[in-house]
SEFIZA-3560 file (N, C-alpha, C; in Angstrom, 3 decimals):
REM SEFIZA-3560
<numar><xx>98.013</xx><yy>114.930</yy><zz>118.312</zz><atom>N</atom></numar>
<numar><xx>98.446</xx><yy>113.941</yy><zz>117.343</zz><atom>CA</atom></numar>
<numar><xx>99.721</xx><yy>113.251</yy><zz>117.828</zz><atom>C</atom></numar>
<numar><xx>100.661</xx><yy>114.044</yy><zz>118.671</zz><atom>N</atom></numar>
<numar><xx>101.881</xx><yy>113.384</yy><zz>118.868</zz><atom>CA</atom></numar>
<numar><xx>101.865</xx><yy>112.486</yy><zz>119.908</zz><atom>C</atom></numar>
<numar><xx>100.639</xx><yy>112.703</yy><zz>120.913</zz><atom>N</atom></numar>
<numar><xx>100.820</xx><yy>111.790</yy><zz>122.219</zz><atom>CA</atom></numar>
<numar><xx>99.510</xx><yy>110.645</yy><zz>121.442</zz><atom>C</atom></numar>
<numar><xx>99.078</xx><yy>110.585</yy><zz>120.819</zz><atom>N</atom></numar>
<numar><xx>98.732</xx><yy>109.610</yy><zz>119.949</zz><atom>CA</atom></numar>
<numar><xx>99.067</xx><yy>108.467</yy><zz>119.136</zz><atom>C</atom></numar>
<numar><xx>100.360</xx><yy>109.272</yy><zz>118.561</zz><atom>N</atom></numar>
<numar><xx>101.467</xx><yy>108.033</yy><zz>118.143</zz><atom>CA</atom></numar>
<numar><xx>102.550</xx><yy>107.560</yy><zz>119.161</zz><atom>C</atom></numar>
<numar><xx>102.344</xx><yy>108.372</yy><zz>120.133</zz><atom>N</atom></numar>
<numar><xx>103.559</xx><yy>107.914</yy><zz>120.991</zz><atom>CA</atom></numar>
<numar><xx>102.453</xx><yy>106.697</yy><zz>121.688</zz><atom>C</atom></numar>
<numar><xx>101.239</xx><yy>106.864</yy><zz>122.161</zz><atom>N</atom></numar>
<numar><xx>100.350</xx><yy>106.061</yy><zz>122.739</zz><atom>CA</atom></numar>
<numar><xx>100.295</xx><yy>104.596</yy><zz>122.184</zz><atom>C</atom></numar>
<numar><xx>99.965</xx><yy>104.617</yy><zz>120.612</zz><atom>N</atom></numar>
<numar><xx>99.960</xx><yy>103.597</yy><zz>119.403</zz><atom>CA</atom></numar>
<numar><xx>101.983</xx><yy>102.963</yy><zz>119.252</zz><atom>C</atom></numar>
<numar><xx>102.749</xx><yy>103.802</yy><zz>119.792</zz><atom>N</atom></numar>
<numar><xx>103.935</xx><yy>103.284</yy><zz>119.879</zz><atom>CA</atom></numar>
<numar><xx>104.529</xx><yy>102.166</yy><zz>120.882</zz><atom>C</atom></numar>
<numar><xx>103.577</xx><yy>102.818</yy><zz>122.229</zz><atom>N</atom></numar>
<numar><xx>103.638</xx><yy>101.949</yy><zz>123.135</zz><atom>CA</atom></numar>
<numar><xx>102.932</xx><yy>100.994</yy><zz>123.345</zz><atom>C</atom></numar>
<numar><xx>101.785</xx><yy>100.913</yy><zz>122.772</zz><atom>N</atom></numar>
<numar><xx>101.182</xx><yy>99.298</yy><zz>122.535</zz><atom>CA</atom></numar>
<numar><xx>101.742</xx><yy>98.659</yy><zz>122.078</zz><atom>C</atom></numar>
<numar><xx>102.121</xx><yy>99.445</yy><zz>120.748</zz><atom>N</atom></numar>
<numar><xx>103.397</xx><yy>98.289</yy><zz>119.505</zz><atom>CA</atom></numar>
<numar><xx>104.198</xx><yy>97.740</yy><zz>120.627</zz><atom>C</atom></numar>
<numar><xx>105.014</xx><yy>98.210</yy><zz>120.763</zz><atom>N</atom></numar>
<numar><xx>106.035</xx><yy>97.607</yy><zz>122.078</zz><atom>CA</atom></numar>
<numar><xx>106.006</xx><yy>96.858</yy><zz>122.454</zz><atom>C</atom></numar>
<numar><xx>104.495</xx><yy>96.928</yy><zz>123.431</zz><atom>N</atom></numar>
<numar><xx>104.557</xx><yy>96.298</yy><zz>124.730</zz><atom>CA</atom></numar>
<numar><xx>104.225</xx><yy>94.550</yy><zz>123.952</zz><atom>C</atom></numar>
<numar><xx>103.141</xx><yy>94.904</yy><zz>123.134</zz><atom>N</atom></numar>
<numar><xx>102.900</xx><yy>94.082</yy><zz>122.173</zz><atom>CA</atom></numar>
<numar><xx>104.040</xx><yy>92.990</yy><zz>121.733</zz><atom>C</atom></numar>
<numar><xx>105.038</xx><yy>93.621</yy><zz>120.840</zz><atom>N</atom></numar>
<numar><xx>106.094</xx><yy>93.006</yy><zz>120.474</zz><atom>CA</atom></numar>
<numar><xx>106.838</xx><yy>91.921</yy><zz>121.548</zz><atom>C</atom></numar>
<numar><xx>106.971</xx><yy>92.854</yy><zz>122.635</zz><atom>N</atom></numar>
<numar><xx>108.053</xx><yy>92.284</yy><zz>123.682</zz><atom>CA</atom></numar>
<numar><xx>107.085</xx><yy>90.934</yy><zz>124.053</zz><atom>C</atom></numar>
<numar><xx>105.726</xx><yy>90.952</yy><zz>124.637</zz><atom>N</atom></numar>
<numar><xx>104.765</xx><yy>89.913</yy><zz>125.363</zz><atom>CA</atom></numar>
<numar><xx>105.067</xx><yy>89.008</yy><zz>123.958</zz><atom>C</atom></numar>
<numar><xx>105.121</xx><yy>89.209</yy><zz>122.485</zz><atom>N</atom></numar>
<numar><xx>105.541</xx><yy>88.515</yy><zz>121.386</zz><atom>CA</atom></numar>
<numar><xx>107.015</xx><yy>88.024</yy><zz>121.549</zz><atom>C</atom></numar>
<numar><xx>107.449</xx><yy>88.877</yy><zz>121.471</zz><atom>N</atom></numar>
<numar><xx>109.152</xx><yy>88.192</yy><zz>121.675</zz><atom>CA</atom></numar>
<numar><xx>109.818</xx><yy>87.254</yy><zz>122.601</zz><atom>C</atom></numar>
<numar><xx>108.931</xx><yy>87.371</yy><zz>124.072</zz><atom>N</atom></numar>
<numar><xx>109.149</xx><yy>86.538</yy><zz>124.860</zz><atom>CA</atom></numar>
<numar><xx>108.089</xx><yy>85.273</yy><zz>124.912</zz><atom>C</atom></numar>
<numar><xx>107.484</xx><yy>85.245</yy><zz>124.161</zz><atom>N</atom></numar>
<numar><xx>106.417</xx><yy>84.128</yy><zz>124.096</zz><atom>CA</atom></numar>
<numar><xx>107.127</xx><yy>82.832</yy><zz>122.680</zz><atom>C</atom></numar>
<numar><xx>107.932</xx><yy>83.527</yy><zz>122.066</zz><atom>N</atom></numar>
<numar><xx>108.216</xx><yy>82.833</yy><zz>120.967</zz><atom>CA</atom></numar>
<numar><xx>109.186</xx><yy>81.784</yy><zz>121.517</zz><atom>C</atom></numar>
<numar><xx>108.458</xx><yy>80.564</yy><zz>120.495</zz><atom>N</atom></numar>
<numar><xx>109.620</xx><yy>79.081</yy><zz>121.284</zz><atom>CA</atom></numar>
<numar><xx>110.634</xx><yy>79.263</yy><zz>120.100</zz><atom>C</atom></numar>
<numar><xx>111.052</xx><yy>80.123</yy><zz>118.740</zz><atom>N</atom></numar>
<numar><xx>111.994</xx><yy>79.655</yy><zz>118.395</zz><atom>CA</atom></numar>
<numar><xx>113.513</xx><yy>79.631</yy><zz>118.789</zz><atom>C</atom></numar>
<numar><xx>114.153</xx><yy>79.315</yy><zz>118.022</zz><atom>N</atom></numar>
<numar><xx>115.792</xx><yy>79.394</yy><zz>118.819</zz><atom>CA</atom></numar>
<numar><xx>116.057</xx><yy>80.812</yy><zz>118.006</zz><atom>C</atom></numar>
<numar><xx>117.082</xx><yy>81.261</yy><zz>119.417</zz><atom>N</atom></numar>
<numar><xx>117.390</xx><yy>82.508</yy><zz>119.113</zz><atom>CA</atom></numar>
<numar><xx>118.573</xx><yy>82.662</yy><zz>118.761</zz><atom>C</atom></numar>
<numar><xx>118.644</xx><yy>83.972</yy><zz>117.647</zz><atom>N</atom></numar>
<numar><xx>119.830</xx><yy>84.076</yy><zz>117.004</zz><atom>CA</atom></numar>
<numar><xx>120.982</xx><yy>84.288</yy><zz>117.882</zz><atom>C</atom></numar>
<numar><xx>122.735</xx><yy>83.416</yy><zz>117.492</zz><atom>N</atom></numar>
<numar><xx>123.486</xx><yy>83.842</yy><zz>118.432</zz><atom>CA</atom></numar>
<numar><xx>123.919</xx><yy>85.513</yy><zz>118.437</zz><atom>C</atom></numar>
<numar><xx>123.431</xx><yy>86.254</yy><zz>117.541</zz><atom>N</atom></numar>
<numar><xx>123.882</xx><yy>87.346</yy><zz>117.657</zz><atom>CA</atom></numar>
<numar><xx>123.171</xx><yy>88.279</yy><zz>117.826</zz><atom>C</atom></numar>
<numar><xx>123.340</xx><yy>89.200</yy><zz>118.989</zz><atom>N</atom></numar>
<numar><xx>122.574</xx><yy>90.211</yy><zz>119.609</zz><atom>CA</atom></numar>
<numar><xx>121.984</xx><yy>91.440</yy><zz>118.517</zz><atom>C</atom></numar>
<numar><xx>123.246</xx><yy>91.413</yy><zz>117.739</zz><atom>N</atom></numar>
<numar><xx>122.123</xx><yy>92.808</yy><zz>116.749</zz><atom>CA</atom></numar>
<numar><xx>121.175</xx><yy>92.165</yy><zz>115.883</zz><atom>C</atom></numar>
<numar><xx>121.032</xx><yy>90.987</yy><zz>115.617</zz><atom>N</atom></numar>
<numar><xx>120.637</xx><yy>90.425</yy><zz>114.481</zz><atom>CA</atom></numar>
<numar><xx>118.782</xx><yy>90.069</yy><zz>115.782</zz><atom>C</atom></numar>
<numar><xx>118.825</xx><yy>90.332</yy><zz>116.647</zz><atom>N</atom></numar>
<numar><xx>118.107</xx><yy>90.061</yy><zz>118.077</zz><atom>CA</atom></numar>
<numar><xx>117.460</xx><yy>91.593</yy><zz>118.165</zz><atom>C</atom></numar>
<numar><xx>118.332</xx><yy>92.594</yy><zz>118.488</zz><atom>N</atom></numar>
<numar><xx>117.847</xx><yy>93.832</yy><zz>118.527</zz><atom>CA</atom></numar>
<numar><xx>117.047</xx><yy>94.393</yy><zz>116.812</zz><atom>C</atom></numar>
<numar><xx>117.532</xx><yy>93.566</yy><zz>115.563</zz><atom>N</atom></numar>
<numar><xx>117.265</xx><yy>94.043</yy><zz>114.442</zz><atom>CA</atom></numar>
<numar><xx>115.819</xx><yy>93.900</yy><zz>114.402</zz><atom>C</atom></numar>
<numar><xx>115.687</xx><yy>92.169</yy><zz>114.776</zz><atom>N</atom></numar>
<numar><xx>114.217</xx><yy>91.939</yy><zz>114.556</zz><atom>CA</atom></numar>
<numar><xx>113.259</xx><yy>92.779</yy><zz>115.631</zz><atom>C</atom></numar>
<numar><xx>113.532</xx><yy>92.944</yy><zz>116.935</zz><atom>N</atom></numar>
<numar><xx>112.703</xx><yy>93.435</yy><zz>117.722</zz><atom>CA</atom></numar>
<numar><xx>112.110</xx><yy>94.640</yy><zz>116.987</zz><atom>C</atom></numar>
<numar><xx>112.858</xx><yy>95.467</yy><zz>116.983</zz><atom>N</atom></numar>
<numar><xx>112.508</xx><yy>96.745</yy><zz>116.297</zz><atom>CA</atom></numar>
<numar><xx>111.871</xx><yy>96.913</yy><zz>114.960</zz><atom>C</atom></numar>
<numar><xx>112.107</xx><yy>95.778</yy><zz>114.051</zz><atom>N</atom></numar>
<numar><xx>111.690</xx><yy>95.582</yy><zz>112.366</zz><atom>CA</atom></numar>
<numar><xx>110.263</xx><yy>95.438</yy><zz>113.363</zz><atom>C</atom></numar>
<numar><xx>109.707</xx><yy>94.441</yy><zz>114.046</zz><atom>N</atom></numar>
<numar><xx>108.497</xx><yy>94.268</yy><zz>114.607</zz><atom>CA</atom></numar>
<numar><xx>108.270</xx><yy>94.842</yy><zz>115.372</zz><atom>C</atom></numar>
<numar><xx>108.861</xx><yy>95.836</yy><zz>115.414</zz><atom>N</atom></numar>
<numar><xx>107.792</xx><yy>96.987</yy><zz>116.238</zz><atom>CA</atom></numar>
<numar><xx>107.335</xx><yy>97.835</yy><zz>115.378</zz><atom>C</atom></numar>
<numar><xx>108.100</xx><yy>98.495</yy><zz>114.328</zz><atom>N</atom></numar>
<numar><xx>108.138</xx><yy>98.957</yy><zz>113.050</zz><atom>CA</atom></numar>
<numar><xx>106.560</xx><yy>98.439</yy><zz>112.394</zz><atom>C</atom></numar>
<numar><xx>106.586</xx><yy>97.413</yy><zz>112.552</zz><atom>N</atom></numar>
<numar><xx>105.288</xx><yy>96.633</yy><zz>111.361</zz><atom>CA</atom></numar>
<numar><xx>104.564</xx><yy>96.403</yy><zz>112.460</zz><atom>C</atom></numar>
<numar><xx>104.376</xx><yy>96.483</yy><zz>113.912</zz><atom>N</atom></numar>
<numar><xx>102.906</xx><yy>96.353</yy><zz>114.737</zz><atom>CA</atom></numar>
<numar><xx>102.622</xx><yy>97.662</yy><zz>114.646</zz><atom>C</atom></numar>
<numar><xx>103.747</xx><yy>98.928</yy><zz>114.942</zz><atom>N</atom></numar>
<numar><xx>103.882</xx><yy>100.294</yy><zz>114.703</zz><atom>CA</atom></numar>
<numar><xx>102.461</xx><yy>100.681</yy><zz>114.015</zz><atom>C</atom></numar>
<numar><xx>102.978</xx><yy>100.498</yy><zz>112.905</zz><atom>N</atom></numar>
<numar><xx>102.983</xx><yy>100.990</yy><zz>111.504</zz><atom>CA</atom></numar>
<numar><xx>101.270</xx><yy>100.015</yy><zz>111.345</zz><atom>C</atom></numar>
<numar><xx>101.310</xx><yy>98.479</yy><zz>111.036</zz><atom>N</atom></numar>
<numar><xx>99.151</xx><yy>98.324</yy><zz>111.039</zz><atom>CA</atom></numar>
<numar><xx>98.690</xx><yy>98.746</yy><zz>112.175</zz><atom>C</atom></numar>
<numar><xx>98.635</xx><yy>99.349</yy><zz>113.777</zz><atom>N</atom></numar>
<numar><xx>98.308</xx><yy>99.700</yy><zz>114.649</zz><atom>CA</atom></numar>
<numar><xx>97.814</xx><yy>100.844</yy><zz>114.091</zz><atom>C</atom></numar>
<numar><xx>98.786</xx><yy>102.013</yy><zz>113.442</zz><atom>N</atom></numar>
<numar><xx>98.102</xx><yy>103.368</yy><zz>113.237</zz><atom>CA</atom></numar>
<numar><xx>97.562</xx><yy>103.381</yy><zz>112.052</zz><atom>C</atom></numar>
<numar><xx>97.666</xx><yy>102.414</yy><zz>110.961</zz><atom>N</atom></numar>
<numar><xx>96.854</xx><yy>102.488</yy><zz>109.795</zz><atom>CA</atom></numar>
<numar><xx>95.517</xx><yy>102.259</yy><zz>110.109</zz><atom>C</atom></numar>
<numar><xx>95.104</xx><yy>100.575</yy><zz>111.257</zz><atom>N</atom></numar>
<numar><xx>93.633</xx><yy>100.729</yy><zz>112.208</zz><atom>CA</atom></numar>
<numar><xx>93.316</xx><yy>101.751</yy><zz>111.835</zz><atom>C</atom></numar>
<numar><xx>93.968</xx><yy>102.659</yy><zz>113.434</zz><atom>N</atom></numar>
<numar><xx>93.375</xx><yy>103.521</yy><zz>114.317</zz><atom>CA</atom></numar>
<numar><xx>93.059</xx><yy>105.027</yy><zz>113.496</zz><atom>C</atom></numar>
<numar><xx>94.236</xx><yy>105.233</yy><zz>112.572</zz><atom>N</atom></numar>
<numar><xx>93.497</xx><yy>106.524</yy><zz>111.990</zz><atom>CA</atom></numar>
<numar><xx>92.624</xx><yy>106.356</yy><zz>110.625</zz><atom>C</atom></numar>
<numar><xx>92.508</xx><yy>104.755</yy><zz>110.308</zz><atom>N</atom></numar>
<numar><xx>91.369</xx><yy>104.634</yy><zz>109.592</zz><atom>CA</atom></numar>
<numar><xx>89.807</xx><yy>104.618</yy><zz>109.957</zz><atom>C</atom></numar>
<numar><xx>89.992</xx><yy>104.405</yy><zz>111.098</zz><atom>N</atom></numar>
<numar><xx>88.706</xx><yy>103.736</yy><zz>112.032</zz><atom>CA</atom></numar>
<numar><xx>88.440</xx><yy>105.279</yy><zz>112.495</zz><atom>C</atom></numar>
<numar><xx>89.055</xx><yy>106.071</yy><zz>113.161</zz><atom>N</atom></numar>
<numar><xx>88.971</xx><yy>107.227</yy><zz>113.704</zz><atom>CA</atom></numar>
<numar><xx>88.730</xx><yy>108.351</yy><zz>112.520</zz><atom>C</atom></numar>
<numar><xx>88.868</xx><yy>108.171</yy><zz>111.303</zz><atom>N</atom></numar>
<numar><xx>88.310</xx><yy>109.072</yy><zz>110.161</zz><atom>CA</atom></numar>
<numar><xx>87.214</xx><yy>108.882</yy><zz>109.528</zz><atom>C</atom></numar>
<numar><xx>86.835</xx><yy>107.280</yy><zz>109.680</zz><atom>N</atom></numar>
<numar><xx>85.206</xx><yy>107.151</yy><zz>109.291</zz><atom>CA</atom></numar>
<numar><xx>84.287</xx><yy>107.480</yy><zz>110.978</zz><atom>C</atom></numar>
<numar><xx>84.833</xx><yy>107.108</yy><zz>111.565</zz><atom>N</atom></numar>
<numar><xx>84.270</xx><yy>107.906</yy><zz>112.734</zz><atom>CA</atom></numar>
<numar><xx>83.837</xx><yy>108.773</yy><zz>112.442</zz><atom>C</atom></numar>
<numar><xx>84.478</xx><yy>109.752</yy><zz>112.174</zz><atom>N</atom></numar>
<numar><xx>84.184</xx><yy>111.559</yy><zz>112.223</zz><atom>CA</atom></numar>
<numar><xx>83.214</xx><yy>111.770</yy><zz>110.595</zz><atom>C</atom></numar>
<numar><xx>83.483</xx><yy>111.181</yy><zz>109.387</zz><atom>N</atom></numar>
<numar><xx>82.621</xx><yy>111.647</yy><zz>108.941</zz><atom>CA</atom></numar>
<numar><xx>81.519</xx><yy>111.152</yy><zz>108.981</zz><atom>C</atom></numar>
<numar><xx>80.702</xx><yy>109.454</yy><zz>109.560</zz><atom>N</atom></numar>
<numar><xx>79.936</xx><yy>109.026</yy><zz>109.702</zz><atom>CA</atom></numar>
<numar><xx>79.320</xx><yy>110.058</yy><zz>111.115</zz><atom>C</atom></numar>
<numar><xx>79.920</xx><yy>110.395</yy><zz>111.775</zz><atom>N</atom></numar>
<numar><xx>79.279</xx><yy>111.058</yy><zz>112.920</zz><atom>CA</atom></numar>
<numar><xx>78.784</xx><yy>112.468</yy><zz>112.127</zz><atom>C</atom></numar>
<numar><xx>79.386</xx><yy>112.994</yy><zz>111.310</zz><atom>N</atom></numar>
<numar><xx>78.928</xx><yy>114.435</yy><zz>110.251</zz><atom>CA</atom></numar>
<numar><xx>78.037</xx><yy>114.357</yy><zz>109.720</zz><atom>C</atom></numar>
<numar><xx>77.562</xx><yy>112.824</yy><zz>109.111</zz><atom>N</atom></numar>
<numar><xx>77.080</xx><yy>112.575</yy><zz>107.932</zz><atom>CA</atom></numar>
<numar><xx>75.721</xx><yy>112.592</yy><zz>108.870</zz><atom>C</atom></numar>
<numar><xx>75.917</xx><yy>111.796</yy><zz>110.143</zz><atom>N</atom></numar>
<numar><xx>74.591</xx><yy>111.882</yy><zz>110.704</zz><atom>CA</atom></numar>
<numar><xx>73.765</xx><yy>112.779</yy><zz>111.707</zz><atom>C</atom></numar>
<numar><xx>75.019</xx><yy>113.550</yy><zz>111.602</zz><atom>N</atom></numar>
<numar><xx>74.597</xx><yy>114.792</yy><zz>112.300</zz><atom>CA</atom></numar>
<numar><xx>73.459</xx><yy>116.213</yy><zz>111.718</zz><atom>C</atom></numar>
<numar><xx>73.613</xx><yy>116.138</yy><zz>110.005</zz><atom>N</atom></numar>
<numar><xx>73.198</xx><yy>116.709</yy><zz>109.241</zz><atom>CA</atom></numar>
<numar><xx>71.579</xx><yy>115.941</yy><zz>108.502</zz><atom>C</atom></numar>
//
């Protein structure tokens, strides 16, 4: 479970950053207010990434039960 979220952590990331550097807006002059957002959006790719994956991965398992029986 833990190298799972660390896995789903590092997509968020990588995700974010290919996001962060793709964005044309103007950037804030101040660096924490820069580091705040990065992380708030990693937080929220974080965070629907593993709602997906351990939703998708729990009908998995009981649809695979259900048809196993």
């Amino acid at each position: 479970m833990k190298k799972q979220f660390l896995n789903i952590l590092m997509v968020s990331s990588i995700i974010t950053t290919i996001a962060f550097l793709m964005d044309g807006d103007i950037k804030e002059p101040s660096m924490l207010m820069r580091f705040v957002e990065f992380f708030g959006m990693v937080g929220i790719v974080f965070l629907l990434t593993s709602v997906v994956y351990f939703i998708s991965s729990f009908v998995l398992k009981k649809t695979q039960k259900m048809l196993k029986y």
